[in-house]
Backbone as JSON, one array per atom type, in Angstrom:
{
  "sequence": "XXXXXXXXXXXXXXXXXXXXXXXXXXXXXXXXXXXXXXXXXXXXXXXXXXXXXXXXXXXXXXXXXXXXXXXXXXXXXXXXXXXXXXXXXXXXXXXXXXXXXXXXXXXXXXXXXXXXXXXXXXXXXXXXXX",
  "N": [[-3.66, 7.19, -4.82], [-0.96, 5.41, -4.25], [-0.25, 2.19, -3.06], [2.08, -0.44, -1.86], [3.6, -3.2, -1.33], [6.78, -3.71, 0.59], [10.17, -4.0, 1.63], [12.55, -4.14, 4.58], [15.74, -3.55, 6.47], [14.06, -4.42, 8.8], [11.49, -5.72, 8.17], [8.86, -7.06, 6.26], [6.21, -4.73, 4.96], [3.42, -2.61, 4.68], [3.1, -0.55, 2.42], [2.98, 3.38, 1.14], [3.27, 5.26, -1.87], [4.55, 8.88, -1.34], [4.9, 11.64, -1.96], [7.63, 10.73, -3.3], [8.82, 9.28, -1.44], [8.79, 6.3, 0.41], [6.52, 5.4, 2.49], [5.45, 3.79, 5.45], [3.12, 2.66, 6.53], [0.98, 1.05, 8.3], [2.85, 1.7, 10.51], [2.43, 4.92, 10.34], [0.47, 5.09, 10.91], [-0.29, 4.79, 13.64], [1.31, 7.07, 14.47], [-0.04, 9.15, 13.69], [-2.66, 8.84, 14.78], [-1.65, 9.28, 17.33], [-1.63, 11.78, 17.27], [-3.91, 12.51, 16.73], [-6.32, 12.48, 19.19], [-8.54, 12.14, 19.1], [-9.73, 9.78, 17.32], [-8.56, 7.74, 18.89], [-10.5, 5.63, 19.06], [-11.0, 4.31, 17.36], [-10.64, 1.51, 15.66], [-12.14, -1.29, 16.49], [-11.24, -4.47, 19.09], [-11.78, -6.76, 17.91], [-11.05, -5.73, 14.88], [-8.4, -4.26, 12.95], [-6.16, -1.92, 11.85], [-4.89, -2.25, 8.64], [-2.04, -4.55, 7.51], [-1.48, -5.52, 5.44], [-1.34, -5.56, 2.32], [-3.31, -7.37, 1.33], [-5.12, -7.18, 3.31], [-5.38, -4.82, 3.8], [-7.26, -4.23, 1.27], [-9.27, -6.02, 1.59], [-10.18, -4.83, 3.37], [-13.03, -2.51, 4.78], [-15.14, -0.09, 4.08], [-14.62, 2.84, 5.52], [-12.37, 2.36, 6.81], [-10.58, 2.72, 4.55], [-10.7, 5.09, 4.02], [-9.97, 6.54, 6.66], [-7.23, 5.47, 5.95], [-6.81, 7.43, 3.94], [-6.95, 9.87, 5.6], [-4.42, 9.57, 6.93], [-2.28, 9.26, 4.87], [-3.15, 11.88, 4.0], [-1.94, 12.88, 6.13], [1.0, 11.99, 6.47], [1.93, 13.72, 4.23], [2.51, 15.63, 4.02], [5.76, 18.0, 4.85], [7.19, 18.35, 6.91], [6.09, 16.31, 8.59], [6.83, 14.34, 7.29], [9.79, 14.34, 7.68], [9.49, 13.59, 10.44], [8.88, 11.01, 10.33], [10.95, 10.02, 9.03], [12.84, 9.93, 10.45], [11.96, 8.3, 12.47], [12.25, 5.46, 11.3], [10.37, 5.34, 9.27], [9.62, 6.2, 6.99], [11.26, 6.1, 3.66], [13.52, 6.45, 1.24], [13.14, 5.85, -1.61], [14.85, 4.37, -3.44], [16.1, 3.33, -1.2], [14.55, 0.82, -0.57], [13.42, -2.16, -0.87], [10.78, -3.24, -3.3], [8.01, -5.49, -3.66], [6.14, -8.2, -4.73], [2.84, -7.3, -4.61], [1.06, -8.62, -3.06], [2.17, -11.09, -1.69], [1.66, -13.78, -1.73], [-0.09, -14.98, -3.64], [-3.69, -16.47, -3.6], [-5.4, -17.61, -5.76], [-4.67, -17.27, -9.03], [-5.97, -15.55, -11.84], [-5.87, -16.19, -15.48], [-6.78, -14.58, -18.75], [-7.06, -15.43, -22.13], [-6.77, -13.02, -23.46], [-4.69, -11.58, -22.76], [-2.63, -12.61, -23.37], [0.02, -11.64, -25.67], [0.93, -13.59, -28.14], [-1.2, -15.06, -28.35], [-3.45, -13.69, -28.99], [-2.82, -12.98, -31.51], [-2.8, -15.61, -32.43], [-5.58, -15.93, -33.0], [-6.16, -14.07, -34.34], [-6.9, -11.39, -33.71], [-7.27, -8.23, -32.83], [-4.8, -6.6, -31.5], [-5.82, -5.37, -27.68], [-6.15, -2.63, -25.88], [-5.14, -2.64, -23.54], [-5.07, -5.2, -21.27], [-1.5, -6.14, -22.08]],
  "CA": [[-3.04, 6.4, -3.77], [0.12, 4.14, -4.51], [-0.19, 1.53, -2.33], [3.13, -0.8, -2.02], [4.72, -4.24, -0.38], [7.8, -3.84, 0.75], [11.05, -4.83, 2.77], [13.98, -3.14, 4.79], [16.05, -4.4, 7.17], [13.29, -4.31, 9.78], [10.7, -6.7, 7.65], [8.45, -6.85, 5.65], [5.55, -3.87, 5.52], [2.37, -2.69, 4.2], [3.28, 0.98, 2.62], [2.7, 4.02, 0.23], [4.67, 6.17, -2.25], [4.02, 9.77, -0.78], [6.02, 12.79, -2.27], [8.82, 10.04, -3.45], [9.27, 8.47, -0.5], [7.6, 5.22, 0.62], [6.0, 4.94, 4.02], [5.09, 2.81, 6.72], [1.38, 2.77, 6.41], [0.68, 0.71, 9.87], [3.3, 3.0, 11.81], [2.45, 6.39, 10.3], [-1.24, 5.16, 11.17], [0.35, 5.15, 14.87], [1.67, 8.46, 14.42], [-1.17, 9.77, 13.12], [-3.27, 8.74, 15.79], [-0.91, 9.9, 18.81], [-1.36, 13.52, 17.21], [-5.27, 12.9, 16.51], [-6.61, 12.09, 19.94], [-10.39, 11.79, 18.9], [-9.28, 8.52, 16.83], [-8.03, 6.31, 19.29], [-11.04, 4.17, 19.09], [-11.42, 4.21, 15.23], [-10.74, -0.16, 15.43], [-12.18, -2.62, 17.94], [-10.59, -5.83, 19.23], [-11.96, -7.61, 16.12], [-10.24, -5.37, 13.5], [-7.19, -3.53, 13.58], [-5.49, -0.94, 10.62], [-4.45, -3.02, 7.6], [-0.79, -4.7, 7.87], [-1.01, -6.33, 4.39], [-2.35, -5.33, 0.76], [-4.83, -8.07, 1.33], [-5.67, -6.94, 4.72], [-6.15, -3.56, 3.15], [-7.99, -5.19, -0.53], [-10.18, -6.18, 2.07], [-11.22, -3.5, 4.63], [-14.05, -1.51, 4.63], [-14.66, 1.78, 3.4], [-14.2, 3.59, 7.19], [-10.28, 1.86, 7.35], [-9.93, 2.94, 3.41], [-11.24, 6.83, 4.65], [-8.98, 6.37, 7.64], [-5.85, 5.72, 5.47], [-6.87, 8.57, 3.01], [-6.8, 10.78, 6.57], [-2.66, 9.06, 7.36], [-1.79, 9.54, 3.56], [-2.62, 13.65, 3.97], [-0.91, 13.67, 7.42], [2.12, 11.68, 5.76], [2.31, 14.51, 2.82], [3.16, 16.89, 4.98], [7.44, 17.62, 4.68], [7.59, 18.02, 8.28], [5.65, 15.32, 9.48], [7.87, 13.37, 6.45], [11.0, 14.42, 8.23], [9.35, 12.89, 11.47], [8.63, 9.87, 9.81], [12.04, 9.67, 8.67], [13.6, 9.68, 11.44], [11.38, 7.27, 13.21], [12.11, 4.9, 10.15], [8.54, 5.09, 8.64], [9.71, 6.82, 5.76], [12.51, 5.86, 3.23], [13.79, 7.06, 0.16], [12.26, 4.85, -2.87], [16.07, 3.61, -3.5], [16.28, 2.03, 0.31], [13.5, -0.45, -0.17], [13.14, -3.65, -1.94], [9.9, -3.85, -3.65], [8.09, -6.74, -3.27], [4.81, -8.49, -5.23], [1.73, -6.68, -3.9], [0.35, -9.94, -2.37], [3.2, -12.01, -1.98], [1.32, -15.73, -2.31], [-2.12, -15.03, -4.01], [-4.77, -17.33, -3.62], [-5.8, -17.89, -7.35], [-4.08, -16.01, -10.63], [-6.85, -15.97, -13.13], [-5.64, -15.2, -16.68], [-7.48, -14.68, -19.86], [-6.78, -15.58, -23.44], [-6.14, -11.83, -24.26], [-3.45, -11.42, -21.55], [-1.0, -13.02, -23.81], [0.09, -11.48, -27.43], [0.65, -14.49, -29.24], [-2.66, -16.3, -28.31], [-4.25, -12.88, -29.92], [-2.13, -13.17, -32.94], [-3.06, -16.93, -33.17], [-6.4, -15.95, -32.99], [-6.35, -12.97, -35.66], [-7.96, -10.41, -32.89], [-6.44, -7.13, -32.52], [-4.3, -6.34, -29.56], [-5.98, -4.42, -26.38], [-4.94, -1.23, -25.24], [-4.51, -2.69, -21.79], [-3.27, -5.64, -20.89], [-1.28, -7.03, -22.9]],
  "C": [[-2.26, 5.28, -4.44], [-0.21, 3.42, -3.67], [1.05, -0.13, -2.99], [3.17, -2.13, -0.92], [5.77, -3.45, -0.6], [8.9, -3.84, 2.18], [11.74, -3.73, 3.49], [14.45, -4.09, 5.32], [15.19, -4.65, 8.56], [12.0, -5.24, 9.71], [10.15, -5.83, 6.99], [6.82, -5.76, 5.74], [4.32, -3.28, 4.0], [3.12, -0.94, 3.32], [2.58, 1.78, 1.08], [3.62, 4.53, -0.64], [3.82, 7.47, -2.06], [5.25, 10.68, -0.95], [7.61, 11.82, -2.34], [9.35, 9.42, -2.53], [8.27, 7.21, -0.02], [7.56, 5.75, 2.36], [5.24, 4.09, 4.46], [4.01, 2.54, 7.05], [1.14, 2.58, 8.04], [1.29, 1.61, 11.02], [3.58, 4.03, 11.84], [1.12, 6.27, 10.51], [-0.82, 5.44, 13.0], [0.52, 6.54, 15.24], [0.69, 9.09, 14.76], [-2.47, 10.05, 14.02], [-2.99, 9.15, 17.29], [-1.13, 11.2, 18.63], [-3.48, 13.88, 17.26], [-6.27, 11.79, 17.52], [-8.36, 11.26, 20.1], [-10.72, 10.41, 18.2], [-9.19, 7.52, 17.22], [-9.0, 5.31, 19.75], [-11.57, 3.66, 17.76], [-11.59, 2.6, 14.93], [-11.0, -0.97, 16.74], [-10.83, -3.47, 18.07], [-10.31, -6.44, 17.78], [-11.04, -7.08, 14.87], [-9.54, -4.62, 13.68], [-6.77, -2.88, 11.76], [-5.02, -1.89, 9.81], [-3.16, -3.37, 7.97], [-0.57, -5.21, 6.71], [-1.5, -5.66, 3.37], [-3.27, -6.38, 1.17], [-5.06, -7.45, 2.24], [-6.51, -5.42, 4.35], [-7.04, -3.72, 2.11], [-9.23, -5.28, 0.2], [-10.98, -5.72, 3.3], [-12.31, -3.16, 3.94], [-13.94, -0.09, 4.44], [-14.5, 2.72, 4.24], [-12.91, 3.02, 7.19], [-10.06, 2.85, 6.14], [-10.08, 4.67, 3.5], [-10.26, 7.16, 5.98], [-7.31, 6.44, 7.12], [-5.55, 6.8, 4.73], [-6.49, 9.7, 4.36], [-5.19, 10.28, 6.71], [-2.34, 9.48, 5.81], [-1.49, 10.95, 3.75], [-1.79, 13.78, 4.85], [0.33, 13.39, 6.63], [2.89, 12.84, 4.42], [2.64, 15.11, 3.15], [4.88, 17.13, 5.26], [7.61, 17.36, 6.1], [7.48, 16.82, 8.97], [6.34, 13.98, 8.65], [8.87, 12.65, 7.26], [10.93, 12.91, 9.39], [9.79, 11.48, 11.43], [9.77, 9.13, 9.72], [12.76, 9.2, 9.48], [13.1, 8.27, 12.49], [11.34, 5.93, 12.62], [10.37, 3.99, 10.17], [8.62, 5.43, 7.53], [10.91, 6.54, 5.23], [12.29, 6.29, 1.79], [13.18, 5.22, -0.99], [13.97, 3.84, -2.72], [16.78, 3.02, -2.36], [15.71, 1.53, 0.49], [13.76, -1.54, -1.34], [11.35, -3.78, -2.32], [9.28, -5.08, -3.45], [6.48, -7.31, -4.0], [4.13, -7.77, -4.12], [1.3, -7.63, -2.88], [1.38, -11.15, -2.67], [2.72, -13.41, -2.05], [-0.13, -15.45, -2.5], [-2.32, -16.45, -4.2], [-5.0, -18.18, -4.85], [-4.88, -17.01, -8.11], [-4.96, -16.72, -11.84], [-6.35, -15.03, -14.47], [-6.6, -15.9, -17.74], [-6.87, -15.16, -21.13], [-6.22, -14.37, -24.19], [-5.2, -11.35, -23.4], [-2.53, -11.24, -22.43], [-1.22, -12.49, -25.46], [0.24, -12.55, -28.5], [-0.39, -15.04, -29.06], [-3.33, -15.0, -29.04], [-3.94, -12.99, -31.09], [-2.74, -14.51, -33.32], [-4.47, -16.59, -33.37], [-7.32, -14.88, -33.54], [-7.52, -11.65, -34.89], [-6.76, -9.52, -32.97], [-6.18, -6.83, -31.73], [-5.37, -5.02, -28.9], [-5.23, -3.59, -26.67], [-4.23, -1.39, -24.48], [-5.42, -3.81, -21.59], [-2.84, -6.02, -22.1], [0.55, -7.02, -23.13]]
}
């Protein structure tokens, strides 16, 4: 699972990359649910389908089993097409990327993050990060 920010001209949106195309996470969860009638009480009042990477970061494992069920429908060419047309789905090269979490909370970095603080400190680079 890719999971993606990003923009159009319509705002900003929670989405995936799914057979090269991004989608609409929140309104192929819509979809998804108009075709799979047994669903439509899957979220109370209280909680509703993810609309953010945090919102998603921080669901529960029934939303994150829920999006894995919209991901397969989404893979589907036809139900792509749909998508497409309903703009839920766009080609990778009609979106704007966008930080995952556009204003985090904290950014905690380490000492081995950065290559010269390893070098100053005669350790051998990581595999990953660095």
């Amino acid at each position: 699972m890719r999971l993606v920010t990003f923009s159009t001209d319509h705002g900003t949106h929670l989405g995936a990359l799914v057979a090269g195309q991004v989608i609409d996470l929140p309104g192929t969860y819509a979809a998804w649910q108009r075709t799979h009638v047994r669903s439509s009480a899957l979220f109370s009042d209280s909680q509703s389908f993810p609309t953010s990477m945090l919102h998603f970061l921080q669901a529960d494992e029934a939303t994150r089993e829920v999006v894995d069920h919209v991901l397969a429908f989404a893979a589907d060419p036809n139900i792509r097409a749909d998508l497409a047309d309903a703009d839920l789905a766009f080609p990778v090269d009609h979106v704007t990327f966008l930080p995952p979490i556009p204003r985090p909370g904290k950014i905690v970095c380490l000492g081995h993050n950065y290559c010269r603080h390893i070098a100053e400190m005669g350790s051998p680079l990581p595999q990953y990060p660095c």
